[in-house]
Z-matrix of the N, CA and C atoms (Angstrom, degrees):
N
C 1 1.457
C 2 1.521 1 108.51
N 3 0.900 2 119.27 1 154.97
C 4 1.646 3 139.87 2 -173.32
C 5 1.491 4 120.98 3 -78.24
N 6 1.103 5 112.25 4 13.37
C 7 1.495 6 113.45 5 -158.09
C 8 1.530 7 99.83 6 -125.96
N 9 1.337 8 118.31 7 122.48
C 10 1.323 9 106.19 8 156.34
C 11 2.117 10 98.39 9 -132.86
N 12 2.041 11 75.26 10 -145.82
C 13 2.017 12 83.53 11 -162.46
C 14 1.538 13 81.18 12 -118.31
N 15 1.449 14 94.34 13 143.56
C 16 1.542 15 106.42 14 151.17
C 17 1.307 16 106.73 15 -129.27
N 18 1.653 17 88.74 16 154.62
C 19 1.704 18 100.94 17 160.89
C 20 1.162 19 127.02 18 -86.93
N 21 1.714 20 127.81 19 138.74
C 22 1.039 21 96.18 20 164.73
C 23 1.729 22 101.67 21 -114.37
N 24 1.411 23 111.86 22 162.68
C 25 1.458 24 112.09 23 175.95
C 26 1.491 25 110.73 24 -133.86
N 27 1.477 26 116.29 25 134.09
C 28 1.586 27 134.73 26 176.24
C 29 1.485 28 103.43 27 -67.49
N 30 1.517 29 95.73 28 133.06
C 31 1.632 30 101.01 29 -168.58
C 32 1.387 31 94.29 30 -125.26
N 33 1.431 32 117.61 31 144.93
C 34 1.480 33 121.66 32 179.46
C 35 2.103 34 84.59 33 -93.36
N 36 1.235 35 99.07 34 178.35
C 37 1.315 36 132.81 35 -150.69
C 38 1.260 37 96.59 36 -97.07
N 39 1.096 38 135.19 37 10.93
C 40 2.282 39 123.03 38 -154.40
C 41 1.766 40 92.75 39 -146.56
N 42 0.817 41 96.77 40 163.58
C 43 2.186 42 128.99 41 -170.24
C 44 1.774 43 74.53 42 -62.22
N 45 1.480 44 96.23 43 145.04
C 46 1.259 45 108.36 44 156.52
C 47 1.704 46 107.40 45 96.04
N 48 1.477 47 135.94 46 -30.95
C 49 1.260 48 139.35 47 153.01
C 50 0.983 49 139.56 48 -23.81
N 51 1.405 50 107.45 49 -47.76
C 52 1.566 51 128.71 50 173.83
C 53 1.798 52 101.03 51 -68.50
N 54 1.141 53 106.27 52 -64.41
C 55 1.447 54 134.49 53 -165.05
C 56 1.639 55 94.67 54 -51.57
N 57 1.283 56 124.04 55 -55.38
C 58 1.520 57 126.53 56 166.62
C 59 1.431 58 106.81 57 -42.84
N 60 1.061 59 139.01 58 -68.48
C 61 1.520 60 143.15 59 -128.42
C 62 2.005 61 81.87 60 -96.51
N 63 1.235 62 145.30 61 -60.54
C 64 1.310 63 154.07 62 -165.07
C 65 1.747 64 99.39 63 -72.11
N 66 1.082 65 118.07 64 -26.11
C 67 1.633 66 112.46 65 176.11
C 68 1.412 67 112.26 66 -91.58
N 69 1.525 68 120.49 67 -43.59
C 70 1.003 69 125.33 68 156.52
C 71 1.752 70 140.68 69 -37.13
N 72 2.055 71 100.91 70 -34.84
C 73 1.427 72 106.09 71 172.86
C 74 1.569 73 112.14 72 -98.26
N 75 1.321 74 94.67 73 -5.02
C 76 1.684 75 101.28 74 171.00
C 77 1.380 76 123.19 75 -94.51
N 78 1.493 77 126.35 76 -27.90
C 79 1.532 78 129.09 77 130.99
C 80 1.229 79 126.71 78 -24.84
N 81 1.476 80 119.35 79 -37.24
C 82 1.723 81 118.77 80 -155.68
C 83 2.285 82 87.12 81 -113.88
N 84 1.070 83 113.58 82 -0.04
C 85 1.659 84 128.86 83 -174.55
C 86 1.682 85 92.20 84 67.20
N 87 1.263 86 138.03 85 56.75
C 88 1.029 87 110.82 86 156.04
C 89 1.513 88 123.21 87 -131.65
N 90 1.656 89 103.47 88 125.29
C 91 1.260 90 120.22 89 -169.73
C 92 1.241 91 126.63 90 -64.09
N 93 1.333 92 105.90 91 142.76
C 94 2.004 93 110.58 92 -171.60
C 95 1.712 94 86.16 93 -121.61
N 96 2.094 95 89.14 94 141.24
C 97 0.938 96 111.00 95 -150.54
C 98 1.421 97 120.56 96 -102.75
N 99 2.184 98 84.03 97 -38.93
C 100 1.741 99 126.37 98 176.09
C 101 1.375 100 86.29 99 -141.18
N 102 1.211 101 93.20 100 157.25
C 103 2.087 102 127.82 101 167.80
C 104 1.122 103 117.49 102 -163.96
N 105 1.057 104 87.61 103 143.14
C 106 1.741 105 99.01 104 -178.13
C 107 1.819 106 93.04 105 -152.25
N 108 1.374 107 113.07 106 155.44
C 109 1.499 108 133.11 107 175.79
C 110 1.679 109 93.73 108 -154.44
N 111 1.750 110 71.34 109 137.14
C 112 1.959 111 91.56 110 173.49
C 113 1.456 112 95.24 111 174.67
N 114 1.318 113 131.79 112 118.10
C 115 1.227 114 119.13 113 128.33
C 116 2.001 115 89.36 114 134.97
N 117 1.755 116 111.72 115 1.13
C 118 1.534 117 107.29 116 -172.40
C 119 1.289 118 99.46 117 115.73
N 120 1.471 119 113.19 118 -23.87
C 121 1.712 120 127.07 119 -155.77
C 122 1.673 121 94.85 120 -104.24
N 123 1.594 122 98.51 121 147.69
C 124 1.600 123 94.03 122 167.05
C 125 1.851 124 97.95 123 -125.64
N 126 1.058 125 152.57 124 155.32
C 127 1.158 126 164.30 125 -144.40
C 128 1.511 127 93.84 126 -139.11
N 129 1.582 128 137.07 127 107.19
C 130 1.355 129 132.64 128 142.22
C 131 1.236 130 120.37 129 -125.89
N 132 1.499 131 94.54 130 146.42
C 133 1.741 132 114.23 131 -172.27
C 134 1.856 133 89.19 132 -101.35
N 135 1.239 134 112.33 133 111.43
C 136 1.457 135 105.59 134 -171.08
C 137 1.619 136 104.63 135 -120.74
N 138 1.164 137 116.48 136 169.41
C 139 1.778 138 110.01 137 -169.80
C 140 1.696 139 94.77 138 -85.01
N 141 1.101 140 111.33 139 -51.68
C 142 1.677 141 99.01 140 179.86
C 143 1.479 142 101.76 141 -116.59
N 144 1.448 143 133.10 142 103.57
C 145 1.375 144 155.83 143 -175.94
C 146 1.820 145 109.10 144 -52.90
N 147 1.673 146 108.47 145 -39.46
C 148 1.115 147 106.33 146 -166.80
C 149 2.063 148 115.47 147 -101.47
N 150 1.222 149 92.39 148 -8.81
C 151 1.916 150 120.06 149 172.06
C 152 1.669 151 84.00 150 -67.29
N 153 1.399 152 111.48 151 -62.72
C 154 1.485 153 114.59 152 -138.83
C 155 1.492 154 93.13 153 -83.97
N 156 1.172 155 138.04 154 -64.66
C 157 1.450 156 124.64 155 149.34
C 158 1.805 157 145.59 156 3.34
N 159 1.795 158 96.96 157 -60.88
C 160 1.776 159 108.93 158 161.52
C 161 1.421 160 96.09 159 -71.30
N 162 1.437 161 151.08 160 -66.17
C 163 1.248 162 141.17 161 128.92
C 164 1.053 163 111.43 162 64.02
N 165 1.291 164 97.25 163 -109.49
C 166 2.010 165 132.45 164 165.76
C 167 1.177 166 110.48 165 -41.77
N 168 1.247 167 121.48 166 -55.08
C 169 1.828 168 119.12 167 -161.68
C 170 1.455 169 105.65 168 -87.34
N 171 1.640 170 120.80 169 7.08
C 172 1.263 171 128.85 170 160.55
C 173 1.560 172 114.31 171 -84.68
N 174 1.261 173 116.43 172 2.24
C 175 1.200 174 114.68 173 -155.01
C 176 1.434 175 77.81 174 -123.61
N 177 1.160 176 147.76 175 -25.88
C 178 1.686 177 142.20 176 -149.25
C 179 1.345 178 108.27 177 63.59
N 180 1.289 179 114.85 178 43.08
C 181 1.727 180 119.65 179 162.22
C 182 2.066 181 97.86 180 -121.10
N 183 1.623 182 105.99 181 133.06
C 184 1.249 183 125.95 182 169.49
C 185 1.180 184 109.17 183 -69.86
N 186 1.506 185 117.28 184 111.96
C 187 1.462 186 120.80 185 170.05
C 188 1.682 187 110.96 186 -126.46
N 189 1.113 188 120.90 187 176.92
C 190 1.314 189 119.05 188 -157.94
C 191 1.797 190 104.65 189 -174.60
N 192 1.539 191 113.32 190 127.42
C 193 0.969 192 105.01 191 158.44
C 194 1.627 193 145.52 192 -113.18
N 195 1.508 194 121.01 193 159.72
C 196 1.516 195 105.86 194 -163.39
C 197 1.636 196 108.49 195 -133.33
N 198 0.796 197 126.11 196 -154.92
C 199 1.567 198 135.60 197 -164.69
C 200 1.498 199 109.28 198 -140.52
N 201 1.538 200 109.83 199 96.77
C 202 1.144 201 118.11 200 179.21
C 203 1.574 202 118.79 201 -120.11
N 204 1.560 203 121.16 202 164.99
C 205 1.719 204 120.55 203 172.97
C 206 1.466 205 103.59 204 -93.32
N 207 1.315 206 113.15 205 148.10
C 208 1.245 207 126.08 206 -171.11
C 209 1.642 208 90.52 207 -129.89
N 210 1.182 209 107.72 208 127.90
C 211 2.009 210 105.13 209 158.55
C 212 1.427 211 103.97 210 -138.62
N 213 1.965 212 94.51 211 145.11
C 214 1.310 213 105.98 212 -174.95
C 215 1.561 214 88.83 213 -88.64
N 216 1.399 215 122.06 214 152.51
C 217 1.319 216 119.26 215 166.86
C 218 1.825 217 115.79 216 -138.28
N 219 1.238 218 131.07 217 -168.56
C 220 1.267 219 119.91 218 148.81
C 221 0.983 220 108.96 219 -96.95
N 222 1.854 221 91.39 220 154.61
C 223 1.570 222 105.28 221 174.50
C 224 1.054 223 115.96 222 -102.52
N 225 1.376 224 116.47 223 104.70
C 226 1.591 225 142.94 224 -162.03
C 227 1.220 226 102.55 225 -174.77
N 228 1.526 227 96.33 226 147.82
C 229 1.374 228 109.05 227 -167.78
C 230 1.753 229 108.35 228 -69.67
N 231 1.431 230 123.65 229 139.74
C 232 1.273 231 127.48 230 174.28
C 233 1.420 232 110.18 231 106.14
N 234 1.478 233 126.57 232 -25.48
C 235 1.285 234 128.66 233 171.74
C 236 1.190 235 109.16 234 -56.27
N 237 0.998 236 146.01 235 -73.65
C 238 1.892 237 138.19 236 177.12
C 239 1.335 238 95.18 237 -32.91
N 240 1.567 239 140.37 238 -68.50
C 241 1.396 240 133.21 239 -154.95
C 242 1.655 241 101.39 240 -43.92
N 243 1.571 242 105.32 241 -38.78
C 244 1.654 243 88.12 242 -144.42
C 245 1.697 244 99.90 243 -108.69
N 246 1.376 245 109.62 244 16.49
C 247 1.466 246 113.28 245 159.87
C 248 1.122 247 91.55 246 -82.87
N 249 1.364 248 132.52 247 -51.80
C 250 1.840 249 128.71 248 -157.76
C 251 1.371 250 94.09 249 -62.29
N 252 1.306 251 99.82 250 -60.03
C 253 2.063 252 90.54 251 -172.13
C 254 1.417 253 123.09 252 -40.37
N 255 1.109 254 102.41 253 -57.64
C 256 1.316 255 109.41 254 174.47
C 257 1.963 256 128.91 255 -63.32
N 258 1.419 257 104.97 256 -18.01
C 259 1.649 258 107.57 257 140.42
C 260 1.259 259 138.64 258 -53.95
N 261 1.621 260 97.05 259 -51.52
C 262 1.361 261 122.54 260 178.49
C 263 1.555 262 130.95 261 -67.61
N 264 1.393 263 107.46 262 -14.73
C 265 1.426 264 140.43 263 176.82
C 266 1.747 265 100.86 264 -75.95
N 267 1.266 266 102.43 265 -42.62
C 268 1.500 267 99.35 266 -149.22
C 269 2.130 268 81.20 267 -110.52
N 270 0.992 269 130.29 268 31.86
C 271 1.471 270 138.62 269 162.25
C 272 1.449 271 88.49 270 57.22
N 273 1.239 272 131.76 271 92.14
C 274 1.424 273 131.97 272 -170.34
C 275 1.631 274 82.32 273 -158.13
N 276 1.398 275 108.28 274 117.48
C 277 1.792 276 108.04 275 158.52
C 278 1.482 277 137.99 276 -119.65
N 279 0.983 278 123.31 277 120.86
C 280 1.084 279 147.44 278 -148.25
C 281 1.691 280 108.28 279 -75.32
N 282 1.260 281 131.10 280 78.35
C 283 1.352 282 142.28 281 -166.72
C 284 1.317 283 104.93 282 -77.86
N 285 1.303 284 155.60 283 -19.43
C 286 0.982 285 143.29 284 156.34
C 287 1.748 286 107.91 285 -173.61
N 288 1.797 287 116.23 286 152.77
C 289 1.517 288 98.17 287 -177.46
C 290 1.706 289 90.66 288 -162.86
N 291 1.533 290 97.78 289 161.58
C 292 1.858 291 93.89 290 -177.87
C 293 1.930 292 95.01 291 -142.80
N 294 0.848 293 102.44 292 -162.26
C 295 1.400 294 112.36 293 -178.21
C 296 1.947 295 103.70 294 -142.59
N 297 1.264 296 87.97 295 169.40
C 298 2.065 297 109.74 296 -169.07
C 299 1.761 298 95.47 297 -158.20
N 300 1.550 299 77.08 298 -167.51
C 301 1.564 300 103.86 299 -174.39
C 302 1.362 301 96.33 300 -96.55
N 303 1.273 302 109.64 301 165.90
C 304 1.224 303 144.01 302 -173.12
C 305 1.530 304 107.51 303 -129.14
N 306 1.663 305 143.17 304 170.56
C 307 1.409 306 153.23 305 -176.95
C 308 1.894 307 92.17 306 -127.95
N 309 1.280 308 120.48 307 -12.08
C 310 1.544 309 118.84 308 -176.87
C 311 1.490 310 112.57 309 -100.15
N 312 1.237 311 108.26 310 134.47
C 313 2.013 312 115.47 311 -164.76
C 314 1.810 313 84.39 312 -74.38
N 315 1.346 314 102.50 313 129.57
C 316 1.726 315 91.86 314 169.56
C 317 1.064 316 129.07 315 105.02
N 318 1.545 317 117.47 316 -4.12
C 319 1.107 318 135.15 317 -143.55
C 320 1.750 319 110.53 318 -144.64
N 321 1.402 320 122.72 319 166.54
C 322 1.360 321 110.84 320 -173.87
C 323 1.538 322 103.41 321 -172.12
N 324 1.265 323 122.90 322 155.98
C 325 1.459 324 103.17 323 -175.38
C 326 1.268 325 95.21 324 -142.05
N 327 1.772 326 107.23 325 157.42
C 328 1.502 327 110.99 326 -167.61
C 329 2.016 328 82.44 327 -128.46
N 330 1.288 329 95.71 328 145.75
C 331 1.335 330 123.40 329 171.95
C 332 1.900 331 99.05 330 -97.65
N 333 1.318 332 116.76 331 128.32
C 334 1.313 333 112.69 332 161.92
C 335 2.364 334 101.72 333 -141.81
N 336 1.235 335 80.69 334 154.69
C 337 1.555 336 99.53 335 179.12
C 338 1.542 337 87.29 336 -109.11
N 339 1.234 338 125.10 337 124.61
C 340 1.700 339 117.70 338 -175.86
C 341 1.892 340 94.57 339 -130.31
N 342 1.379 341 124.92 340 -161.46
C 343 1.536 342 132.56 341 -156.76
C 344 1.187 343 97.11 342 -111.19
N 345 2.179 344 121.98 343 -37.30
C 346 1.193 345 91.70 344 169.32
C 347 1.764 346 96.27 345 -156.74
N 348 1.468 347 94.34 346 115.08
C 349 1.662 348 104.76 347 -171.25
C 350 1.159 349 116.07 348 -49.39
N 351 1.466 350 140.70 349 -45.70
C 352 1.137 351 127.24 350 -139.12
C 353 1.560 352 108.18 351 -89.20
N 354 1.909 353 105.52 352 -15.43
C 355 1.393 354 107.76 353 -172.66
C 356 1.217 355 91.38 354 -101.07
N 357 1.319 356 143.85 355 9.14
C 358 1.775 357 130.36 356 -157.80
C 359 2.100 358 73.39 357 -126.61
N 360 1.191 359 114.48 358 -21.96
C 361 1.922 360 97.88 359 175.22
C 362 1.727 361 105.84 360 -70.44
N 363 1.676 362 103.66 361 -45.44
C 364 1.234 363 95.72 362 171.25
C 365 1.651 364 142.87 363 -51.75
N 366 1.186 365 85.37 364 -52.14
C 367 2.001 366 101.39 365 158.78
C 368 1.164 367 113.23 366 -23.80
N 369 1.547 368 109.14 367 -77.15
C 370 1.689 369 119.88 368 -151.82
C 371 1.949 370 99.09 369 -108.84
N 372 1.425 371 102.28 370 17.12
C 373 1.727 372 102.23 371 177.04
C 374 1.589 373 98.11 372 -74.78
């Protein structure tokens, strides 16, 4: 199924933020999968969401987890277009999304936060 957890974590503004929050989930062994930063916010797709979470709030960084779609896709050009289309078809909007690694040769995965998960898991399940 298409669905996983991300974290998200509150980032102060100054050198060294990033470097806190990535040493911190690598102290506790837990692997990040996707990331994305923008906005104060850092976006991780982590292997265990709720390790990496107590984690963070050991550190005095606010983290939080949420319910996001994950799709494996190929990595070839046009694959992102025609997952979106096919969201976009079915009135599904796409509020924000990043990409990571994948463990499959060929393969690539996009993280999206969409309007309404359970029909946008069905779509691209």
């Amino acid at each position: 199924m298409p669905r996983a957890k991300q974290l998200t974590v509150q980032l102060a503004n100054k050198p060294g933020t990033l470097a806190q929050v990535a040493q911190a989930l690598g102290k506790a062994r837990v692997n990040m999968r996707a990331l994305a930063v923008f906005e104060g916010r850092a976006k991780i797709i982590a292997e265990d969401p709720a390790k990496g979470r107590d984690a963070l709030q050991k550190e005095g960084l606010y983290a939080s987890i949420e319910d996001c779609l994950t799709v494996d896709m190929l990595d070839q050009p046009g694959s992102l277009g025609d997952i979106c289309a096919r969201l976009a078809e079915a009135g599904i909007n796409i509020d924000y999304a990043y990409t990571g690694i994948t463990r499959s040769a060929g393969k690539a995965v996009v993280v999206m936060v969409v309007s309404d998960l359970d029909k946008a898991a069905k779509i691209v399940g």
